[in-house]
N, C-alpha and C positions, 0 to 999 in steps of 0.2 A: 537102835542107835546107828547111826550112820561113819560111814569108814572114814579117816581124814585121805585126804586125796593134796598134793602140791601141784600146783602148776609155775614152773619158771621160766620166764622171759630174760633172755639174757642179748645184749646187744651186740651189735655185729663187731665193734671194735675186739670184744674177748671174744669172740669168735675166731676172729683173723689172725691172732695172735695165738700160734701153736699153744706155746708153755702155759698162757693163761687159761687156753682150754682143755687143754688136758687135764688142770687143778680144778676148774670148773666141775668137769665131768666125774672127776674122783668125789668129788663134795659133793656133788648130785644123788649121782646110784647109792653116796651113805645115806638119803634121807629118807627116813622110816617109811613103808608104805607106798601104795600107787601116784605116779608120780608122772608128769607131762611137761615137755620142755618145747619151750616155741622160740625161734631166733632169728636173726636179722640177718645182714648180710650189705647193708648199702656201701663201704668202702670198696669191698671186693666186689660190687658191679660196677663201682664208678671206674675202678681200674680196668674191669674189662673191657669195659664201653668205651677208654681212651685205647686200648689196645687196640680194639675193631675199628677206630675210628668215626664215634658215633657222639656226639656231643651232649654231656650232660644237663642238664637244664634243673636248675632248683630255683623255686619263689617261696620266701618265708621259713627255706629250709625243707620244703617237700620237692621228691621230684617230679615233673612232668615226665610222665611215662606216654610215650609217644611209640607207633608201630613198633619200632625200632629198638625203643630202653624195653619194651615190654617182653622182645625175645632176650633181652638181656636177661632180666629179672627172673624172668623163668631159667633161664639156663644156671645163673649165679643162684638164686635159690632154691631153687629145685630141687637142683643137679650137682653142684662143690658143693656148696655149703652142705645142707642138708644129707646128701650122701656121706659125706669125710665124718660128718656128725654120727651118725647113724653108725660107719665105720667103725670110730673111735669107739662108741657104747658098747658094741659087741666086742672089740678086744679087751674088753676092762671086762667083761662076762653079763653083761645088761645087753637081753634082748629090746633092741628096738626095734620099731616103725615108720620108716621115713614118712611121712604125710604131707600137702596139699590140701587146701581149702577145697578142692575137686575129687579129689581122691574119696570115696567112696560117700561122697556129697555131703561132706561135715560141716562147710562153711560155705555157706553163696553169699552172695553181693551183688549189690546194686553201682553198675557205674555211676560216678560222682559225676553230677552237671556242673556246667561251668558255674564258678561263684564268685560274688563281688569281693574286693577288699579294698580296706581304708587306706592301704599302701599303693595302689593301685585306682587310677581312672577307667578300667576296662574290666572286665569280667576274664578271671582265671580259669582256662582250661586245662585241669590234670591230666585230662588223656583216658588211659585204662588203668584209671583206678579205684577199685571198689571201696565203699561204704558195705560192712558188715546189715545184711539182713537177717540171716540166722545162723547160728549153731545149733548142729543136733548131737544134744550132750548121752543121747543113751544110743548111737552111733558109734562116739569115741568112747564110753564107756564098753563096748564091744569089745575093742583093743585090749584094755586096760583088765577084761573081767581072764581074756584070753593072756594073761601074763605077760604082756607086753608093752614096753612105755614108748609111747606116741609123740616123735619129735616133729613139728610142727613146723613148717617154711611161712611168711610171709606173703601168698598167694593163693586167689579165691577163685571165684567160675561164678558167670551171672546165669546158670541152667542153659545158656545158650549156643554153648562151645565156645565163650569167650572167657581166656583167664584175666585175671585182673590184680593189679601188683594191692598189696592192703599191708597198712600200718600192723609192725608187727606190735606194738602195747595196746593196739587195739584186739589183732587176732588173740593175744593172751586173756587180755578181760572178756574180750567174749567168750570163749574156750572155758573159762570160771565159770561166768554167769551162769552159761547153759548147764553145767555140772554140778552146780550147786542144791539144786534138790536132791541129788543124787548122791554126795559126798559132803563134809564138814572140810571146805578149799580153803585154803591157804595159796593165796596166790603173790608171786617174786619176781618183782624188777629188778634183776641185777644187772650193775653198769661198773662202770670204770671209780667211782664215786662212793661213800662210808654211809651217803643218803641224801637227803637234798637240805643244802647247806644253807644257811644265812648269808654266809661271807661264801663265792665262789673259789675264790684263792687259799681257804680256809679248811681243810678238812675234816678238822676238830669243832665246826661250825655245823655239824648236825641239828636236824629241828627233829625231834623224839617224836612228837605227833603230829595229825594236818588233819581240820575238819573242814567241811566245807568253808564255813566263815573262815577261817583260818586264811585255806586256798583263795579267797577273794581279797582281803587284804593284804598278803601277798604277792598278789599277782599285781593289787594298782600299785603299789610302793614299788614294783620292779625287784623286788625280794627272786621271786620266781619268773623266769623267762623263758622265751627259746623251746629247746627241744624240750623242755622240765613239763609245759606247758600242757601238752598233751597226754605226756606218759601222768600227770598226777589227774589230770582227766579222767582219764580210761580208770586209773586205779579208785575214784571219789563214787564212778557210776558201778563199779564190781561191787562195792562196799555197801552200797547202797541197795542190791538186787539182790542180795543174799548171801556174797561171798563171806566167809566167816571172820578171815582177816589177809589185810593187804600191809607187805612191807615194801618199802624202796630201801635199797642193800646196796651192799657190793658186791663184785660177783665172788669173793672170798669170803663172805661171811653169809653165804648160805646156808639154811640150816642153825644157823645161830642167831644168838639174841641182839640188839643192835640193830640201826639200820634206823629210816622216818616209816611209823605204824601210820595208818590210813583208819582214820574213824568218822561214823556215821554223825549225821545232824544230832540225833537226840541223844547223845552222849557227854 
């Protein structure tokens, strides 16, 4: 029988915001068992990047990481974020791991090629930013066997000495996937949000479950949009690859019952 293992994803907004992550963090190290936490960080680079004077650039809500945002990205995830994080674990008494997609080669990536879109007459170039091509899940199980929880930055490496910025609801499902022969995952998007709502302005507008079908009707009625878009992505192909169960939560009710659960086609 295989150990349960959590993995949470928690967005950059509760990141950035001390009080919510300190509650965060407290509701974390309660949750039974080996546990890994991956996190974002894009407000506090966009700030820094206006500090240096470096212009940010976003189409569709992603950004163009260009030379420039890509020293950012590394520096704000890295480096704050992830370090402060890492900090905070150890003063609550939870040994961490600061980690990198490069760091002891757990996540490489494939630079993303320019790609068409229907909003756009031109071909979009992200710049340096990878597409996930592997995780090596008995790697970060290395960490994890060594008593230690694995906090996880948003940032990859293509083997070539290049880092490359990567969707952190990505680095999280993949981070599951690859762990999942290995563990019974339970993997957590927590955000700002009770889970992903019917009504946006609604918070009591929770959707309890999302199948695939579900996720496609959905998305053409404009029920789901936007940033929702990707993060129930990433959480439909975890679900579908072996992850045992996916919830989208808030970052307050981690650990707890609640939240939209994530299920397979043949359910």
């Amino acid at each position: 029988m295989k150990k349960e293992l959590t993995v949470v994803k928690v967005g950059g907004a509760v990141v950035e915001d001390e009080a919510q992550l300190q509650q965060l963090l407290r509701d974390f190290i309660a949750i039974q068992g080996p546990k890994i936490l991956v996190h974002g960080g894009g407000r506090r680079a966009t700030k820094m990047a206006e500090r240096l004077g470096i212009e940010t650039k976003m189409v569709e809500g992603r950004r163009i990481t260009d030379a420039d945002m890509l020293e950012v990205v590394t520096m704000v995830y890295g480096g704050l974020v992830n370090k402060h994080v890492v900090a905070c674990l150890q003063a609550l008494g939870a040994d961490a791991i600061g980690l990198t997609g490069a760091d002891a080669d757990i996540i490489r990536s494939v630079k993303r090629p320019p790609v068409s879109s229907p909003l756009t007459p031109h071909l979009i170039d992200y710049g340096f930013v990878g597409d996930v091509k592997k995780a090596d899940g008995a790697k970060i199980a290395h960490f994890i066997d060594a008593g230690l929880i694995p906090v996880i930055a948003p940032l990859t490496h293509d083997g070539r000495g290049n880092m490359l910025n990567t969707n952190a609801d990505t680095m999280a499902s993949e981070t599951a996937i690859a762990l999942a022969s290995l563990y019974d995952v339970t993997l957590v998007f927590a955000f700002e949000k009770p889970g992903v709502l019917s009504r946006p302005d609604d918070d009591t507008s929770v959707i309890s479950t999302i199948t695939p079908a579900d996720f496609q009707r959905l998305k053409a009625d404009g029920t789901i949009s936007g940033g929702m878009l990707p993060k129930i992505t990433n959480a439909l192909a975890a679900i579908q690859k072996g992850v045992k169960r996916v919830v989208i939560t808030s970052a307050q009710a981690i650990g707890k019952d609640g939240g939209t659960v994530l299920l397979p086609s043949n359910l």
